[in-house]
C-alpha positions as CSV (number, residue, x, y, z in Angstrom):
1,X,-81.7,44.5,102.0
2,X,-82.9,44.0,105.4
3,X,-84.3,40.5,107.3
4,X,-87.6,40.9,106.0
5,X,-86.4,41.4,102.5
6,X,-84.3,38.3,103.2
7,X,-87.1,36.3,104.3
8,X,-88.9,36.8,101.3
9,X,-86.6,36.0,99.1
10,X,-85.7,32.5,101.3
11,X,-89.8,31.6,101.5
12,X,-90.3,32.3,97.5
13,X,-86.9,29.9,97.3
14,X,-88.3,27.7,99.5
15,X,-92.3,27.6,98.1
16,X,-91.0,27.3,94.3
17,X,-88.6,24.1,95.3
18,X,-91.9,22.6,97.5
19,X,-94.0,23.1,94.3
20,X,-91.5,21.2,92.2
21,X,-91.7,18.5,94.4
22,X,-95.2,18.5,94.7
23,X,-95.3,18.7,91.1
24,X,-93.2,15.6,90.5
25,X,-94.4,13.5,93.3
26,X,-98.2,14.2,91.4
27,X,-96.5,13.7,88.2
28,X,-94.7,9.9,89.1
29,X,-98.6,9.4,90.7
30,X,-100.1,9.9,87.7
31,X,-97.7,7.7,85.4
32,X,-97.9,5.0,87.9
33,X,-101.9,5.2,87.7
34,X,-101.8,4.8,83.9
35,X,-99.2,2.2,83.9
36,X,-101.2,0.0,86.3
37,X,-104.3,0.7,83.8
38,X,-102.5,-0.4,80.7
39,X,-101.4,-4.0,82.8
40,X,-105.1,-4.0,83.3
41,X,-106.3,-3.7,79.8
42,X,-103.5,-5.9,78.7
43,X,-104.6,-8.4,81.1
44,X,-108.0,-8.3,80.0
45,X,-107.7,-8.1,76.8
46,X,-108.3,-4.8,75.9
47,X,-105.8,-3.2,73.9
48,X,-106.1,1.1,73.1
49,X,-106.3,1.8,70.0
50,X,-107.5,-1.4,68.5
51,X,-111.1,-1.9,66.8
52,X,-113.0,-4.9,68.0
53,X,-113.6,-7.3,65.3
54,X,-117.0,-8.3,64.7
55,X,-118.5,-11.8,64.3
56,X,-121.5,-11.5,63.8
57,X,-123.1,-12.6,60.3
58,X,-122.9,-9.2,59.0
59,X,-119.3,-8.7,59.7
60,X,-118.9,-12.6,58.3
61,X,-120.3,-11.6,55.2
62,X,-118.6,-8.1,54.6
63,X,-115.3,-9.9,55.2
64,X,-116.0,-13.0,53.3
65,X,-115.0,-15.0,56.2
66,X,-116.9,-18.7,56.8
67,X,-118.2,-19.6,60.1
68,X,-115.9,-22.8,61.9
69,X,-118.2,-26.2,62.1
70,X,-118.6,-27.5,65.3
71,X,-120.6,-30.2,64.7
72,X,-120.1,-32.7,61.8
73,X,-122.5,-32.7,59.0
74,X,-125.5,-34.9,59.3
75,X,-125.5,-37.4,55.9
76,X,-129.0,-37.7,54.5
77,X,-131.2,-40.6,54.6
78,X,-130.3,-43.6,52.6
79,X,-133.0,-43.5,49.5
80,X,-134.4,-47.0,49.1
């Protein structure tokens, strides 16, 4: 095995342990990236994996649901 023989072996050693790195460094990136989008959509209010309930009034009457009053009832007229 000569020096040129030896410095391929050392630059193959040396490229595979530079693309681990690489490869983790890109890796961590990536999980971060995701992590900071799930805050996000926590934060917002959106949740993965969740279906949005409806509210409108066919949802209401699919689910048997009643709508909440906000304002009271108006009481009829007095009849004389």
């Amino acid at each position: 095995m000569n020096i040129f023989d030896s410095a391929i072996v050392v630059s193959a050693v040396a490229g595979g342990v530079m693309g681990g790195l690489v490869a983790v460094i890109l890796t961590l990136g990536l999980l971060r990236r995701e992590r900071r989008r799930q805050d996000k959509a926590t934060v917002t209010g959106e949740h993965r994996g969740e279906w949005r309930t409806g509210s409108g009034p066919l949802s209401r009457r699919y689910t048997h649901t009643e709508v909440a009053e906000t304002a009271p009832k108006a009481e009829p007229p007095p009849q004389a």
